[in-house]
C-alpha positions in Angstrom: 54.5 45.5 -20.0 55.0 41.7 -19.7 53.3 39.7 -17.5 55.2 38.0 -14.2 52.7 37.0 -11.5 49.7 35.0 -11.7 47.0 38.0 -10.6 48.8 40.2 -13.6 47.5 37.8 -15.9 44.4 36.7 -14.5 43.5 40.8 -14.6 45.4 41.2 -18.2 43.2 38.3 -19.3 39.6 39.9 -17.4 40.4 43.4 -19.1 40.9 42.0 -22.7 38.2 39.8 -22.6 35.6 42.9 -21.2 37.4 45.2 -24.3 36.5 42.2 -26.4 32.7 42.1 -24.6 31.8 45.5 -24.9 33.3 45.8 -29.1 30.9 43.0 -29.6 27.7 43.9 -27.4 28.2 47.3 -29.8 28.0 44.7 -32.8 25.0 42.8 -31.4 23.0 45.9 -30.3 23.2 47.4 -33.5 22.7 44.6 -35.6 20.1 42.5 -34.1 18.9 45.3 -31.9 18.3 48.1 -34.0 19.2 46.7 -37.3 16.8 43.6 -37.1 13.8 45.7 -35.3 14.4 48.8 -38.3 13.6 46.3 -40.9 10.7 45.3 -38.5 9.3 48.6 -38.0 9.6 49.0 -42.1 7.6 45.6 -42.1 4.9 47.3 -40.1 5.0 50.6 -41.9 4.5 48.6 -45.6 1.7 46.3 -43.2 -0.2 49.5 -42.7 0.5 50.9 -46.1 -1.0 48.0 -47.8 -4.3 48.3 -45.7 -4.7 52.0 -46.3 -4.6 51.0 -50.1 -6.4 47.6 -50.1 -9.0 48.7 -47.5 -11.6 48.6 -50.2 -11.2 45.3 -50.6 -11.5 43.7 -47.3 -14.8 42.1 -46.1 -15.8 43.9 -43.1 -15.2 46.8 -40.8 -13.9 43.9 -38.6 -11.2 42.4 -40.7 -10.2 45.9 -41.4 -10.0 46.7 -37.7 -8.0 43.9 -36.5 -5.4 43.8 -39.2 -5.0 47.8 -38.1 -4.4 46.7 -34.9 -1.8 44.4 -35.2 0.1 46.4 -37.2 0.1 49.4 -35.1 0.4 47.2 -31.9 3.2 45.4 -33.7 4.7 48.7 -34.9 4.8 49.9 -31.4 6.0 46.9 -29.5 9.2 46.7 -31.9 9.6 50.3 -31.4 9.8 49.8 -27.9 12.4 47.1 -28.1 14.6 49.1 -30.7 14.7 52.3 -27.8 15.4 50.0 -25.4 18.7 48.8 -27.4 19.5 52.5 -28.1 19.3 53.0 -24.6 21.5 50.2 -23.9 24.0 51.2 -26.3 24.2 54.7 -24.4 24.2 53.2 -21.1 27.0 51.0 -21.9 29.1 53.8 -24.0 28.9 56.4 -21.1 29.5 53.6 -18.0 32.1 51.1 -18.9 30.3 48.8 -17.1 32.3 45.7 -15.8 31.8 42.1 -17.5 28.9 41.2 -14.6 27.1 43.7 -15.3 27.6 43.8 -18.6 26.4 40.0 -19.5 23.5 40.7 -17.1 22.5 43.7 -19.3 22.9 41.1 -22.5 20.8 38.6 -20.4 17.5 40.8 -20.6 18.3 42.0 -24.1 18.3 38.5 -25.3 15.3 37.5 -22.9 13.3 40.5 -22.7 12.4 40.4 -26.8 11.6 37.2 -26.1 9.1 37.9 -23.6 7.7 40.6 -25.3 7.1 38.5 -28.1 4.9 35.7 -26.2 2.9 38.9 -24.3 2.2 40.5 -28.0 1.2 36.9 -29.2 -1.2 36.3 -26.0 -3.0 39.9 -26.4 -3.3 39.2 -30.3 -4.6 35.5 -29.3 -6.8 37.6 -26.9 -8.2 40.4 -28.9 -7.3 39.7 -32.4 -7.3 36.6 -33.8 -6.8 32.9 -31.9 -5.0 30.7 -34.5 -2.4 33.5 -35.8 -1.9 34.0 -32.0 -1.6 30.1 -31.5 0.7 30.4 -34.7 2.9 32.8 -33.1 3.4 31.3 -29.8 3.8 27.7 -30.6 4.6 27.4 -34.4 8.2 27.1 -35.6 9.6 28.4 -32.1 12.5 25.9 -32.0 13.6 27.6 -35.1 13.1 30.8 -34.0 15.1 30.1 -30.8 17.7 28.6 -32.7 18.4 31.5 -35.2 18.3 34.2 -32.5 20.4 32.3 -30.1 22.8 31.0 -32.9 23.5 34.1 -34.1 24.0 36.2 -30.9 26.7 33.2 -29.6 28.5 34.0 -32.8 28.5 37.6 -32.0 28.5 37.7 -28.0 31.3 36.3 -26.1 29.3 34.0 -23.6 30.7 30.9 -21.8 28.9 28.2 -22.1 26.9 28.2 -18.6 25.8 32.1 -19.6 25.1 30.7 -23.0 23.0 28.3 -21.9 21.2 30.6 -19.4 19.6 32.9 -21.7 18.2 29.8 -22.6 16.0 28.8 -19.6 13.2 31.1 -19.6 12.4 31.0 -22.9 12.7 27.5 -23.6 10.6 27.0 -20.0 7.7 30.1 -20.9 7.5 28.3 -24.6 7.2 24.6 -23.3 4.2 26.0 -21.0 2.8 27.2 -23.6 3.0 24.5 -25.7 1.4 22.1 -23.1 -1.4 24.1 -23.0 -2.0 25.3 -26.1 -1.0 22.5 -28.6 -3.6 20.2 -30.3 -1.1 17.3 -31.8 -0.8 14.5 -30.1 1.2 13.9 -26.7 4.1 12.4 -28.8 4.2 15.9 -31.0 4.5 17.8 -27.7 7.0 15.8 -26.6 9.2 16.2 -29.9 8.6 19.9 -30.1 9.4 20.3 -26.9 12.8 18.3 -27.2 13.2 20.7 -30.1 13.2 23.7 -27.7 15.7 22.3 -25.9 18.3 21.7 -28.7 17.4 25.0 -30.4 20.6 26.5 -28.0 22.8 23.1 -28.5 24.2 25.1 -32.1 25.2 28.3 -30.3 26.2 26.7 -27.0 29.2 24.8 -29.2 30.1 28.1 -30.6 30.3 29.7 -27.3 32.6 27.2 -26.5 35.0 27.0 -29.3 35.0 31.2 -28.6 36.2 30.9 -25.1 38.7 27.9 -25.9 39.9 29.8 -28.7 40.3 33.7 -27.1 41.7 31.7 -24.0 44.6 29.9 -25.7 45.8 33.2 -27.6 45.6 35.0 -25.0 47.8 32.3 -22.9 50.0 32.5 -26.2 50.7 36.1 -26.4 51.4 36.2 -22.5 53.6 33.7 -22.8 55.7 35.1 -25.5 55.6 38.2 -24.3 57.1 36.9 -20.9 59.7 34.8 -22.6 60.6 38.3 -24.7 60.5 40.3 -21.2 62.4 38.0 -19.7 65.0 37.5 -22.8 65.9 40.6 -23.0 66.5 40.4 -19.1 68.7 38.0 -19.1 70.5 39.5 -22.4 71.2 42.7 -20.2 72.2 40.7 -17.3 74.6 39.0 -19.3 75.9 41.8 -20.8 76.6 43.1 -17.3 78.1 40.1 -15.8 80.7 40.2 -19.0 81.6 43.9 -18.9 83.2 42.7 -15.5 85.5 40.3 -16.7 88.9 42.0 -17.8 90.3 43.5 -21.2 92.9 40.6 -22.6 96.7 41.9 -22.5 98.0 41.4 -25.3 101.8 43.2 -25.4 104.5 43.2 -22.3 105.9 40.5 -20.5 102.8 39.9 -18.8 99.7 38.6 -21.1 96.6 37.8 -21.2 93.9 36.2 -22.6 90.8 34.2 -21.9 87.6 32.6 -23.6 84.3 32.0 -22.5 81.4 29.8 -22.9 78.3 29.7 -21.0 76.1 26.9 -21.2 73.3 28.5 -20.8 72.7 32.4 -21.8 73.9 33.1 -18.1 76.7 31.2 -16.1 78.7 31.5 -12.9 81.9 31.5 -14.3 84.0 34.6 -13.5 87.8 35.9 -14.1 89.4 38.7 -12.6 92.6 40.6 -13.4 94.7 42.9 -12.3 97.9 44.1 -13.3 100.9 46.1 -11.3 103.2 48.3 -12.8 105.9 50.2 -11.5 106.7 53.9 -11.7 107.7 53.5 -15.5 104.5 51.7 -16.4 106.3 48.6 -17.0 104.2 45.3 -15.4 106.2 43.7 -12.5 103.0 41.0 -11.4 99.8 40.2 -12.9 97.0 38.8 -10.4 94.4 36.4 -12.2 91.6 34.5 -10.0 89.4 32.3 -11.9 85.8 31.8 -10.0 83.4 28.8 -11.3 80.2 29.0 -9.3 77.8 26.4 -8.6 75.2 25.7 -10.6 74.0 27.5 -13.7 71.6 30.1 -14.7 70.4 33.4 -12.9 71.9 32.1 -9.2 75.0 31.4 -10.0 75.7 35.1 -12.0 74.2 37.3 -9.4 76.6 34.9 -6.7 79.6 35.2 -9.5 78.6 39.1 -9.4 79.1 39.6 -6.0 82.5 37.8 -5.6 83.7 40.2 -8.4 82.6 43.2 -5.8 84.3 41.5 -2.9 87.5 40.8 -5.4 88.0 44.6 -6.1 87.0 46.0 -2.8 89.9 43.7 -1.5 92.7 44.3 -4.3 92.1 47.7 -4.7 94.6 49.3 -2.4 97.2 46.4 -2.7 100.0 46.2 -5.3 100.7 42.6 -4.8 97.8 41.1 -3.1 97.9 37.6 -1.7 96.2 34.7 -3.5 95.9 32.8 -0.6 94.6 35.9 1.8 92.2 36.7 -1.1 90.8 33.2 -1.3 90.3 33.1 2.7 88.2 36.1 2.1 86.3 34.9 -0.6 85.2 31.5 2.0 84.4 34.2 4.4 81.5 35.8 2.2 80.8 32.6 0.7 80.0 30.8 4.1 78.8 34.1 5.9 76.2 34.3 3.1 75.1 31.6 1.8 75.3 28.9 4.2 72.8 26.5 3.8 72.0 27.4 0.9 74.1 24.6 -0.8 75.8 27.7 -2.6 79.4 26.9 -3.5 82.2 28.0 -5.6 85.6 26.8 -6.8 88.4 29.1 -7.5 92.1 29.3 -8.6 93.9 32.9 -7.8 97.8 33.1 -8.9 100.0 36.0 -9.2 102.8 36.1 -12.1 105.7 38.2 -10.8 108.6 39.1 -13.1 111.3 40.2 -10.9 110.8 37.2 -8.9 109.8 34.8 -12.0 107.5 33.4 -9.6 104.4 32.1 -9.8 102.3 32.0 -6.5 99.1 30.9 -6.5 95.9 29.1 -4.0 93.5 27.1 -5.1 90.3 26.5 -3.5 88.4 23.1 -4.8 89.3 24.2 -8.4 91.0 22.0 -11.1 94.5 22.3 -11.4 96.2 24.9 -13.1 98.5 23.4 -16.4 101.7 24.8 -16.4 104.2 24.7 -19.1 107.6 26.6 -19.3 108.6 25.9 -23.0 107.4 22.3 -23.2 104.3 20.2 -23.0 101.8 21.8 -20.2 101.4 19.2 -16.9 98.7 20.0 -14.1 100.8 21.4 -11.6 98.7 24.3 -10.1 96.6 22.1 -7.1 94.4 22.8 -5.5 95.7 24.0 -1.8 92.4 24.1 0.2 88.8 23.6 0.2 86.4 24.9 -2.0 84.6 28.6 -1.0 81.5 28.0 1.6 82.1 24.6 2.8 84.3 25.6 6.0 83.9 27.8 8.4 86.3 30.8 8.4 87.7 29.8 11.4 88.5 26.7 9.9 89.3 27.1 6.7 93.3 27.3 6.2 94.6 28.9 2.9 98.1 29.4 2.7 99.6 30.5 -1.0 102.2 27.8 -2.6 104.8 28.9 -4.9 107.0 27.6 -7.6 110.5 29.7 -8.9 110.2 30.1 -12.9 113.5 28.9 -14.9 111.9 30.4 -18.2 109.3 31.7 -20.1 105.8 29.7 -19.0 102.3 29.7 -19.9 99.7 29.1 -17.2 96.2 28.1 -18.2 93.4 27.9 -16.2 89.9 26.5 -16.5 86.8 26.0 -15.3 85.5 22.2 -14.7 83.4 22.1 -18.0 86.2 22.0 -20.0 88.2 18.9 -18.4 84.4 17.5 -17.7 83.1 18.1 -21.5 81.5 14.9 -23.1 83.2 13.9 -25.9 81.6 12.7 -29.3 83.7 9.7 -29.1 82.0 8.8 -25.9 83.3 9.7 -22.0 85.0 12.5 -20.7 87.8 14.8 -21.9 89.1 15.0 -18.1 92.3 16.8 -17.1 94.7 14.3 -19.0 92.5 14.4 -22.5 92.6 18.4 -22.0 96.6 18.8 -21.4 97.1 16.3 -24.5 94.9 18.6 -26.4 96.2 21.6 -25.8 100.0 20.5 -26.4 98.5 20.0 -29.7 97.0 22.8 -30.3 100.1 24.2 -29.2 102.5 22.3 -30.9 100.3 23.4 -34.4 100.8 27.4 -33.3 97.2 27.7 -32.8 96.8 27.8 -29.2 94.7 30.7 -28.6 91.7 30.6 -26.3 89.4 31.3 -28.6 90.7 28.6 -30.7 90.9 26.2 -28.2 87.4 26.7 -27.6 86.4 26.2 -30.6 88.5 23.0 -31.3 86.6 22.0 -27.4 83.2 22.1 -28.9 84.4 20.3 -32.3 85.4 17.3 -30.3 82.5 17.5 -28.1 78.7 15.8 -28.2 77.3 19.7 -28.2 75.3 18.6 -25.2 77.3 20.4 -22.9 76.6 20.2 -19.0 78.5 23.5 -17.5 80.2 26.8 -18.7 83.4 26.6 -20.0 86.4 29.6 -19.0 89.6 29.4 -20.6 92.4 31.6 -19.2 96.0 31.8 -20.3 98.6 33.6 -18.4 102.1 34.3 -20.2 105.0 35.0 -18.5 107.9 36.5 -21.4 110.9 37.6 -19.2 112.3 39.0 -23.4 109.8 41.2 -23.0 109.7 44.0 -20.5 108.2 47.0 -22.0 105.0 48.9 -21.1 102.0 46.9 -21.0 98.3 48.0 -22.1 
């Protein structure tokens, strides 16, 4: 499931990072837990061993005694630290705890050993023997610390401030102890005691490059699986928008056929046909209203979307609807519902009729349709009133124009990105440049939407700034059979 809201991540991001926790508190408790305090116990085990066989000869009952001692005593505190890890282990397996918890529980099996080990050196300093006690308490500790803290920041998934707390007890218990019991020199103190404080500087980095590193993947997978999510949204939103727009007619006296070119995956251009036929089936009008939307993107489909609802709902039940009625009710919805929202629209609606051979049409803000009735095509379609959400109903005035046909014609519309496309060449195509190019395309046979298109982006820089809809309307009074 992909991720869209800040708190979805932030909890995505908590709950991999306490899967990752626990898989590695398993792989710390059982290496350095039980793993490390096994070969310990077998330590103690051989320790023993040796002085059941060799107890002939050691000098003294004494000797004897106290080397018993420590190994048993030092059999018996490791044991104790290895249950306490299998307990752990068994806590953790049957509670899930949360991360809290979890790091707290890490916190006292790093610390605790620790401790242990300073009380098992004080009693063998107390009862057993001074200078190996001394040894263990003071001697090679910043080593120690360095080796056991090293190695659980490459297995346990601190931050750096948790890192670094584990650290304070024992580096503040050993440099006590060091005060006290140390014989070099105040300047020896001072440099074992600096070493106890970058004993943890080694595992502290590592803890940091963890985090930066689990962080930053983490952000990467969200993010590609939001872009993913939200590709294949806008893929199936596209896909909608499009199965809207009409099939092309391609036979009867009444054609058509249309290109399109987002500039983005999603755009707010829109066409609408529709197609009348008399009781025979032959076509007697076609209605075409081409919509260009405001603005690109997700806003300007969902807006194109609903004008293609309010087209149908209002040409449904008419044979012959009005272009310019249609268009006043287009500025209705557009002003009722998105003023002030600086959403606008343009749009050109016409209506071929072949009885009449008639072409009436209304055109709100959109560039002019190009007419051409068996010659070069001239921009003769204006607009005839203002474009869609800028007036008020009340005040918006949208009466349809018409224009008597002498011939065949060929009506093509367009949204502004094609008379605005940059051109390689430098400037605009405008609505001049884009009549002179299609006469030629024309005048080579190849004037086809799809073709024009194409020939649109050859000539252009490829940075387009808007969609692009080409729709082209034929009128072929030769031709009056049954239409698709």
């Amino acid at each position: 499931m992909a991720l869209t809201t800040p708190a979805e991540i932030e909890k995505a991001y908590l709950d991999k990072h306490l899967r990752w926790l626990h898989k590695r508190f398993y792989v710390y408790a059982w290496t350095l837990g039980i793993g490390w305090n096994a070969i310990s116990l077998l330590g103690a085990v051989l320790g023993l061993v040796v002085i059941a066989l060799g107890k002939e000869e050691m000098h003294g009952d004494d000797v004897l005694a106290k080397s018993a001692v420590f190994w048993v005593s030092f059999f018996l505190k490791t044991t104790i630290v290895a249950l306490v890890f299998v307990a752990s282990i068994l806590w953790v397996r049957r509670n899930h705890p949360q991360r809290d918890r979890t790091i707290q529980l890490i916190y006292w099996l790093f610390v605790g050993p620790h401790l242990i080990d300073i009380l098992y050196s004080i009693a063998v300093w107390l009862w057993i023997d001074q200078q190996g006690a001394t040894d263990l308490l003071i001697g090679d500790v910043s080593a120690r610390l360095l080796f056991s803290h090293f190695i659980a920041a490459l297995i346990i998934p601190w931050t750096v401030r948790e890192s670094a707390l584990v650290l304070a007890p024992v580096v503040a218990i050993r440099t006590v102890l060091i005060a006290l019991l140390a014989t070099d020199p105040v300047a020896g103190r001072a440099v074992a005691v600096l070493g106890l404080g970058l004993a943890g500087l080694p595992g502290i980095c590592v803890c940091w490059i963890k985090q930066y590193r689990f962080r930053r993947g983490f952000q990467f997978e969200a993010y590609r699986d939001a872009f993913q999510h939200v590709s294949r949204e806008v893929s199936q939103a596209r896909q909608l928008h499009e199965s809207f727009f009409p099939k092309p007619i391609d036979t009867g006296p009444l054609r058509l056929d249309y290109a399109y070119q987002p500039m983005a995956q999603l755009g707010g251009d829109y066409i609408h046909a529709q197609s009348c036929r008399d009781g025979q089936g032959r076509a007697q009008s076609l209605l075409c209203a081409v919509i260009d939307v405001t603005g690109h993107g997700l806003s300007a489909t969902l807006t194109a979307n609903h004008l293609h609802a309010l087209i149908k709902r209002q040409t449904q039940h008419s044979e012959r609807p009005d272009p310019g009625n249609l268009i006043a009710e287009l500025n209705r919805y557009m002003y009722e519902s998105f003023s002030g929202m600086s959403v606008f629209a343009t749009a050109l609606c016409m209506r071929l009729d072949v009885r009449e051979r008639r072409v009436v049409w209304a055109s709100a803000g959109h560039p002019p349709g190009l007419l051409s009735q068996g010659g070069s095509f001239e921009p003769i379609l204006e607009s005839t009133t203002f474009m869609l959400g800028a007036v008020p109903p009340e005040g918006y005035q949208s009466e349809s124009q018409s224009l008597v046909l002498t011939t065949d014609c060929s009506v093509i519309a367009y949204s502004d990105g094609a008379s605005e496309l940059p051109l390689a060449q430098g400037g605009m195509l405008g609505i001049k440049g884009l009549c002179q190019h299609l006469n030629t395309l024309s005048t080579e046979g190849r004037l086809t939407c799809r073709h024009a298109m194409d020939s649109l982006n050859e000539i252009s820089t490829g940075e387009r700034q808007d969609d692009i809809l080409l729709a082209r309307l034929d009128l072929n009074l030769q031709d009056e059979g049954p239409a698709n």
